[in-house]
C-alpha positions as a LaTeX table, in Angstrom:
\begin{tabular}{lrrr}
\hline
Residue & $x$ (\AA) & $y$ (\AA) & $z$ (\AA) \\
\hline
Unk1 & 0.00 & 0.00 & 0.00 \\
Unk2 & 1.29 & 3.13 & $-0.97$ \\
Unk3 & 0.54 & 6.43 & 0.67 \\
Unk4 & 2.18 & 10.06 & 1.19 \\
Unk5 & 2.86 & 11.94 & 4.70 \\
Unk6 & 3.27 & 15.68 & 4.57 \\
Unk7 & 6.30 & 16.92 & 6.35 \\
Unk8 & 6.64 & 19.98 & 5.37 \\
Unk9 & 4.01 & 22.56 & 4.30 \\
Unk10 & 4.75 & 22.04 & 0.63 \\
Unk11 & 7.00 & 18.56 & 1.03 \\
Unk12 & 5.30 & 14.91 & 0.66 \\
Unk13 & 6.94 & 11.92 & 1.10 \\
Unk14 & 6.09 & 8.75 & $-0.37$ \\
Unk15 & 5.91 & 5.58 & 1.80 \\
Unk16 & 5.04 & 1.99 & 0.09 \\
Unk17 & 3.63 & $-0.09$ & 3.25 \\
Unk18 & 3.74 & $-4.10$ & 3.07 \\
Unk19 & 1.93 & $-6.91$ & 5.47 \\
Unk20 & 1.03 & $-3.64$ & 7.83 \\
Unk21 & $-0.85$ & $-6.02$ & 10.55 \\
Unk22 & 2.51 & $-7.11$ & 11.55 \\
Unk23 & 4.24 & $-5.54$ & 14.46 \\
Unk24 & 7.89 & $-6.37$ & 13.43 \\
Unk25 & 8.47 & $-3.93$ & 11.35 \\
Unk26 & 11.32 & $-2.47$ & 9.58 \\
Unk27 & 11.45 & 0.99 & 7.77 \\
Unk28 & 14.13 & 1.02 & 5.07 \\
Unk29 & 15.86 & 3.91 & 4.12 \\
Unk30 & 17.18 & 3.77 & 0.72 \\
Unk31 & 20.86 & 4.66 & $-0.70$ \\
Unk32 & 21.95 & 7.12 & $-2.98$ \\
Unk33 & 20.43 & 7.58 & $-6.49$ \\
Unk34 & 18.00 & 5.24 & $-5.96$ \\
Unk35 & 15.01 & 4.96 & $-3.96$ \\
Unk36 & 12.85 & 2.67 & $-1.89$ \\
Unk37 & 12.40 & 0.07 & $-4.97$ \\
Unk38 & 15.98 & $-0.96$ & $-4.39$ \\
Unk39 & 14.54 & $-3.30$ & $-1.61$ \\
Unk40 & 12.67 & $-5.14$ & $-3.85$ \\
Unk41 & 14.17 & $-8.49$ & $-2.81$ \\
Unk42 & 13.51 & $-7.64$ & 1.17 \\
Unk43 & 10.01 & $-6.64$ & 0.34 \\
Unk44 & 9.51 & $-9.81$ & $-2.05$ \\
Unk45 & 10.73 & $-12.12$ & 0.96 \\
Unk46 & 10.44 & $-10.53$ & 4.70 \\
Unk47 & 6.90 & $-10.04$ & 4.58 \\
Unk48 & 6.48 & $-13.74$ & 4.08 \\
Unk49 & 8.16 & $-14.40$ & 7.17 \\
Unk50 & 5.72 & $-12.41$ & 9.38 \\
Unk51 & 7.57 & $-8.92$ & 8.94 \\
Unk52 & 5.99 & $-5.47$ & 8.02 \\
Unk53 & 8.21 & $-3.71$ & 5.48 \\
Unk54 & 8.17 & 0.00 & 5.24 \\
Unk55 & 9.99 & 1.80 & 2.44 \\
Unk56 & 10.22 & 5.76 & 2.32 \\
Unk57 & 11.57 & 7.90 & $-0.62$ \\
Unk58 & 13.06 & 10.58 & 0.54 \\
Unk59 & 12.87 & 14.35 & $-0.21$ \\
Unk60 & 14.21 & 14.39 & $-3.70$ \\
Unk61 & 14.16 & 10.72 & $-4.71$ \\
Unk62 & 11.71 & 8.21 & $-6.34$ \\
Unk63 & 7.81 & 9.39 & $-5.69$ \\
Unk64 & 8.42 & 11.85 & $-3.15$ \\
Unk65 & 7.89 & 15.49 & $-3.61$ \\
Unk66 & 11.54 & 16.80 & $-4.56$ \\
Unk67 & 12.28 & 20.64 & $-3.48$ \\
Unk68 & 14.76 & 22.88 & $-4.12$ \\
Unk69 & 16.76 & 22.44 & $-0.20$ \\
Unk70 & 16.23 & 19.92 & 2.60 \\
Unk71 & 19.03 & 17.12 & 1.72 \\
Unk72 & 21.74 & 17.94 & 4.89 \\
Unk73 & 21.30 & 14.96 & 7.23 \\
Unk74 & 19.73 & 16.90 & 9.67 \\
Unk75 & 16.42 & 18.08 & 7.36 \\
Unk76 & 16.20 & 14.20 & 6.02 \\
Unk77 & 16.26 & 13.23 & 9.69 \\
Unk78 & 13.54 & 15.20 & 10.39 \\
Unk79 & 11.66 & 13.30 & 7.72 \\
Unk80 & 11.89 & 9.91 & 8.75 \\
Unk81 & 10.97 & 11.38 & 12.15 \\
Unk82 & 7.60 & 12.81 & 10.56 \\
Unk83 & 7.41 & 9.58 & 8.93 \\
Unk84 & 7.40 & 7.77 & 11.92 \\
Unk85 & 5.17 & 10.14 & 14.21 \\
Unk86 & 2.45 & 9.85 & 11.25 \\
Unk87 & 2.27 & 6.02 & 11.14 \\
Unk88 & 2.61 & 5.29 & 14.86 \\
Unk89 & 5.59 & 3.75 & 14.92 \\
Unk90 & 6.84 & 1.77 & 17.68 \\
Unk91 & 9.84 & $-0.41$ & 18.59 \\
Unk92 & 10.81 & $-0.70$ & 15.05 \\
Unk93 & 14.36 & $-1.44$ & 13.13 \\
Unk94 & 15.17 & 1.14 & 10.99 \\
Unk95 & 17.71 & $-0.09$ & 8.10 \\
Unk96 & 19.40 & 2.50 & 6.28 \\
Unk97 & 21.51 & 1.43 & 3.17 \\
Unk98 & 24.60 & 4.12 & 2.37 \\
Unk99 & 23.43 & 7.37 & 2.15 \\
Unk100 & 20.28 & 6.36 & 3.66 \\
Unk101 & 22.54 & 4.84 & 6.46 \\
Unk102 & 24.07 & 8.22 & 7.22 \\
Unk103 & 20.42 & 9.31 & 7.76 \\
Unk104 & 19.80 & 6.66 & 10.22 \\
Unk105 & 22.41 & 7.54 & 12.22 \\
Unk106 & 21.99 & 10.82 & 12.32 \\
Unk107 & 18.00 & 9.78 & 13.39 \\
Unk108 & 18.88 & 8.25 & 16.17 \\
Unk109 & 21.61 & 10.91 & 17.38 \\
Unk110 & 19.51 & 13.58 & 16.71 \\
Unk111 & 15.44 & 12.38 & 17.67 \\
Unk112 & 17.13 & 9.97 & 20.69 \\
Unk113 & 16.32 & 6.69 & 18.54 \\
Unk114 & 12.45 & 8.10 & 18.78 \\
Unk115 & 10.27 & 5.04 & 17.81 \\
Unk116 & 13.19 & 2.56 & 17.21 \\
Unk117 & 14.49 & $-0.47$ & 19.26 \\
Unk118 & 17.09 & $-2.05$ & 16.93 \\
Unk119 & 19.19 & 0.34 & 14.04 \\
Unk120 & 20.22 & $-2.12$ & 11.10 \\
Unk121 & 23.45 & $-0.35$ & 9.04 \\
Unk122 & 23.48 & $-1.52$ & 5.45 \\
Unk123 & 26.81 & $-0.60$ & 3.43 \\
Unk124 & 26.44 & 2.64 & 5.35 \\
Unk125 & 28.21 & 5.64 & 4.77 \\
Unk126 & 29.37 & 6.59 & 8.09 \\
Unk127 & 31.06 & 7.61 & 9.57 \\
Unk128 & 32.21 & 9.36 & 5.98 \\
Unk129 & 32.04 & 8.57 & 2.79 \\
Unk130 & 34.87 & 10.61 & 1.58 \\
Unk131 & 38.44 & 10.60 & 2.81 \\
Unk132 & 39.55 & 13.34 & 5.63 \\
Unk133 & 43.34 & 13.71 & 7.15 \\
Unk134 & 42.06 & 12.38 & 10.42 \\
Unk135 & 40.20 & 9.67 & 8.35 \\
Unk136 & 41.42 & 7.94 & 5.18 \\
Unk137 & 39.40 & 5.37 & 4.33 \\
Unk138 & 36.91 & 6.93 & 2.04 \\
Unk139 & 36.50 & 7.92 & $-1.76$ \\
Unk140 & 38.53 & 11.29 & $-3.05$ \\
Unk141 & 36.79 & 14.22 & $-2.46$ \\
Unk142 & 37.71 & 15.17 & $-5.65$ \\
Unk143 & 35.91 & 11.90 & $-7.21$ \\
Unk144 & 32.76 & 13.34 & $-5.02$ \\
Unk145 & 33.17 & 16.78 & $-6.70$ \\
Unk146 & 33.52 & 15.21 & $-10.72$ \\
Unk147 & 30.09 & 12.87 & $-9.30$ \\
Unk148 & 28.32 & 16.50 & $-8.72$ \\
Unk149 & 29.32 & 18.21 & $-12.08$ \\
Unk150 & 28.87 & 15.05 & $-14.11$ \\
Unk151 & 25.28 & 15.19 & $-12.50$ \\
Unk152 & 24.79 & 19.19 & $-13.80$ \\
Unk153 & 26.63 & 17.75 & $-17.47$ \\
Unk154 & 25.38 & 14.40 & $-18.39$ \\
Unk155 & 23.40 & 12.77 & $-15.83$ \\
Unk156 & 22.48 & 9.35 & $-17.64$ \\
Unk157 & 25.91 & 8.75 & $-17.98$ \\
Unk158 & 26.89 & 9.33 & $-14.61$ \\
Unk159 & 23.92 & 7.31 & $-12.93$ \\
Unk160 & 25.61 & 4.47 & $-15.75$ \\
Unk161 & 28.73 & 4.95 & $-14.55$ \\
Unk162 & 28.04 & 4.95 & $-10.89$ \\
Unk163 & 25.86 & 1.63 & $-11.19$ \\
Unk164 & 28.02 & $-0.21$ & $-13.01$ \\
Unk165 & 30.52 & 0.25 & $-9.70$ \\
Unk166 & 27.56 & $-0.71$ & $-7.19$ \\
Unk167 & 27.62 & $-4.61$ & $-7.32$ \\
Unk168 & 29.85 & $-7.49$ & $-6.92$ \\
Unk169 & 28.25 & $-10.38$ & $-8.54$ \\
Unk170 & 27.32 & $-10.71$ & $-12.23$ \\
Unk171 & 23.85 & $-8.67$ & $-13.03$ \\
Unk172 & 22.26 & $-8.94$ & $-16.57$ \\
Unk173 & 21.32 & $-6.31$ & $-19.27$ \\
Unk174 & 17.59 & $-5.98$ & $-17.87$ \\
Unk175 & 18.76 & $-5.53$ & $-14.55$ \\
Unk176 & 21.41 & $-3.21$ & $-15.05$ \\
Unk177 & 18.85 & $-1.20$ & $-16.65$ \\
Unk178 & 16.23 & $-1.25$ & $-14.00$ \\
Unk179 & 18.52 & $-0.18$ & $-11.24$ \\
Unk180 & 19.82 & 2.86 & $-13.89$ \\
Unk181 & 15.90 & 3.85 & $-14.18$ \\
Unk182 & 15.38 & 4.15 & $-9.93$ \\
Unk183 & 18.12 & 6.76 & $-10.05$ \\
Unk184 & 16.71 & 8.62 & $-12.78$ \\
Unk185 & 13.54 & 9.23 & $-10.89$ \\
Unk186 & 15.25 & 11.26 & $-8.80$ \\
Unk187 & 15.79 & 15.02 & $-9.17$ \\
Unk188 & 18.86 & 16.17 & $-10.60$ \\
Unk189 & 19.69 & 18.81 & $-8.22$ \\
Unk190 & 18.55 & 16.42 & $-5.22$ \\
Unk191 & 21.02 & 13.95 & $-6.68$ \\
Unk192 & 23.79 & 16.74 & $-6.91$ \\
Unk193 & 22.89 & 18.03 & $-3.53$ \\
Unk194 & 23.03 & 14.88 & $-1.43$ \\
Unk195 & 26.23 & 14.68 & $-3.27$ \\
Unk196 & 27.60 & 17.78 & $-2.08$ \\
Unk197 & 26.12 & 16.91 & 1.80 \\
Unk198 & 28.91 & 13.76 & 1.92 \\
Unk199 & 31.52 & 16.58 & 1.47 \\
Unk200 & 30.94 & 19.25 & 4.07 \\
Unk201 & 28.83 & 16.43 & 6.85 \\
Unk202 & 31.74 & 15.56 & 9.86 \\
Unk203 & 29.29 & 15.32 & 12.60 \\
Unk204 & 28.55 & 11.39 & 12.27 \\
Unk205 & 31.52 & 10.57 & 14.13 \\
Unk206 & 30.20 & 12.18 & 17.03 \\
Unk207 & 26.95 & 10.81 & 16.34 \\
Unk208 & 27.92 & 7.22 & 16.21 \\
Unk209 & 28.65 & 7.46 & 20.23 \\
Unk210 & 25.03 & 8.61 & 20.93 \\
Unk211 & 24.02 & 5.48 & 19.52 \\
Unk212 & 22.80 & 2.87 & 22.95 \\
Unk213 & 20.61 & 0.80 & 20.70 \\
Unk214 & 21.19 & $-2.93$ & 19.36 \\
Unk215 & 22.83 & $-2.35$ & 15.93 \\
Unk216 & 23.72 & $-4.65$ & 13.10 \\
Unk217 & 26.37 & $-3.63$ & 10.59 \\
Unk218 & 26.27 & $-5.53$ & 7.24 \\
Unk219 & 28.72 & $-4.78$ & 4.74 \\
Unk220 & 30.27 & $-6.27$ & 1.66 \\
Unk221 & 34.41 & $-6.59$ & 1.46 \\
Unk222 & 33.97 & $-5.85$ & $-2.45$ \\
Unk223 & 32.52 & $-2.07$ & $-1.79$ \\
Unk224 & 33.81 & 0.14 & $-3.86$ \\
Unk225 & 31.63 & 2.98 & $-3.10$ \\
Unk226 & 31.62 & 2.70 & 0.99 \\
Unk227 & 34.93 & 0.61 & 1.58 \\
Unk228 & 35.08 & $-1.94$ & 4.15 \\
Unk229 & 36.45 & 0.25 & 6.79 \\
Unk230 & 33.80 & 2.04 & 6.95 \\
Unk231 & 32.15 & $-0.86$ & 8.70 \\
Unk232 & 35.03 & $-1.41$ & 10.97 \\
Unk233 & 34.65 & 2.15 & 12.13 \\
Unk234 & 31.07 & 1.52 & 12.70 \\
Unk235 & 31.65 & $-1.29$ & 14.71 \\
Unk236 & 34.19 & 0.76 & 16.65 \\
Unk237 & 32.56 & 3.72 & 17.06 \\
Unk238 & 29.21 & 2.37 & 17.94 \\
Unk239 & 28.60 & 0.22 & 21.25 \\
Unk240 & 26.38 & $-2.82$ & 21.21 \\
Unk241 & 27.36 & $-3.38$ & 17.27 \\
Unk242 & 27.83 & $-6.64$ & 15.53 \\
Unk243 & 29.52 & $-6.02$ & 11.92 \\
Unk244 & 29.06 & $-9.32$ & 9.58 \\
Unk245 & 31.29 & $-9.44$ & 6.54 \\
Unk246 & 29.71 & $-10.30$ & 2.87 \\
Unk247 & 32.54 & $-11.84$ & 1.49 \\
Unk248 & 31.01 & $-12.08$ & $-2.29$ \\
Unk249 & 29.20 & $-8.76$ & $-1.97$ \\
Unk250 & 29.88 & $-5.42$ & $-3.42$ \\
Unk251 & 27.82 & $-2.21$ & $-2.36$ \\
Unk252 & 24.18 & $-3.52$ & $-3.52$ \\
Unk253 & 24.34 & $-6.63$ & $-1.07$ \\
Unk254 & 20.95 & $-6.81$ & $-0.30$ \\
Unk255 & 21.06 & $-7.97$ & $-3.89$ \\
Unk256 & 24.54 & $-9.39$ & $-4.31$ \\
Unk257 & 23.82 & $-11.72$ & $-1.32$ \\
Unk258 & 20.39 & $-11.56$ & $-0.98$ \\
Unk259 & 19.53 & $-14.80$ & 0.65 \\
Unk260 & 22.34 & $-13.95$ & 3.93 \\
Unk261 & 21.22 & $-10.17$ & 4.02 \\
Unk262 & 17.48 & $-11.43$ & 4.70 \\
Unk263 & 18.24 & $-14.11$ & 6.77 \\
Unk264 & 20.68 & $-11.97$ & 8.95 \\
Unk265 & 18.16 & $-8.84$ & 8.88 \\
Unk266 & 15.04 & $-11.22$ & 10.25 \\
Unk267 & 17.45 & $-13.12$ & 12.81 \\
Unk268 & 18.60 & $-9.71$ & 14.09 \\
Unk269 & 15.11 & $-8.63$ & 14.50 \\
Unk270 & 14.02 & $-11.89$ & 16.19 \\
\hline
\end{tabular}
């Protein structure tokens, strides 16, 4: 079931809603250019196993209303925390994949893990995506800056570019161009934007020791967007963290290793 919740005057977002009698329920957060379709295989599988799948575009991205500002972590916070106030959400996981990880941290750092028992890290990028002299473990920031003005130039062929990094295992023709398609339902200047937000956003490090929830980190060893270290950091920074390795997964594991990202997602939840 699909739906919209207003959280700003003139801002909608979209939420798609599966198997909503259950109470175990997980609301997904969605990675960078993509948008809540990307959990296609969680919402083809989970709900079958008694789970209540919750996917929300945000601000900028797939069916949701896509302004002109809003995409620092802090606004998109605020989202999923109107999100979750309008649906009556309680005791939930929230799973955030990359970008959309970044946002879940900064949720439960910044709204005190309002409406959430369990946080579920998926490839995340946090505690930065980009490489900083205190931290260098991340993309150039100069590969971040040529990602934002290939997005103003040629679009298509950046979104082509970036997906053909994103996974580890073999994906056909038809596929390749179905995951292209979710990131060009996105905005152009909310894809730029978000872009520019890994750049200037330091606070996550901070934020990761505000976390006192049960947290699962699942990353893939292949990811070439949000390298490995990232997760180590996670697990690091974060108390009460479990990180398992996806040793034949790139960035798109929930796809790459579908079958051990929902079995370890449902055990986690219990």
């Amino acid at each position: 079931m699909g739906y919209y919740v207003r959280v700003e005057r003139d801002v909608n977002i979209y939420v798609e809603d599966i198997n909503r009698m259950s109470k175990k329920t997980i609301l997904f957060i969605h990675g960078w250019p993509a948008n809540h379709k990307m959990f296609e295989y969680q919402f083809n599988q989970l709900p079958q196993k008694g789970y209540r799948c919750i996917g929300m575009d945000l601000r900028g991205f797939g069916q949701s209303d896509k302004p002109w500002e809003g995409y620092d972590y802090d606004r998109l916070a605020d989202d999923v925390r109107g999100v979750i106030e309008a649906l009556k959400l309680q005791n939930i996981t929230l799973a955030g994949h990359s970008t959309g990880g970044a946002v879940a941290v900064r949720y439960v750092a910044r709204h005190h893990g309002y409406g959430v028992s369990k946080l579920a890290l998926l490839a995340a990028a946090v505690p930065s995506l980009i490489k900083r002299p205190y931290f260098p473990y991340g993309l150039k920031a100069e590969d971040v800056k040529q990602i934002i003005q290939s997005t103003y130039h040629d679009r298509p062929n950046m979104l082509q570019g970036f997906g053909n990094m994103f996974f580890f295992q073999h994906i056909t023709q038809p596929f390749s161009n179905w995951f292209f398609q979710l990131g060009l339902q996105a905005a152009s200047w909310s894809t730029a934007k978000i872009a520019g937000t890994w750049l200037h956003e330091e606070s996550l490090f901070q934020d990761m020791g505000k976390i006192q929830i049960p947290t699962l980190i699942l990353h893939g060893i292949h990811d070439k967007v949000c390298h490995f270290p990232l997760a180590e950091a996670q697990k690091q920074g974060i108390k009460n963290s479990r990180l398992v390795p996806f040793k034949y997964s790139g960035h798109g594991l929930f796809w790459d290793e579908r079958d051990k990202f929902n079995k370890e997602l449902a055990q986690f939840i219990g």
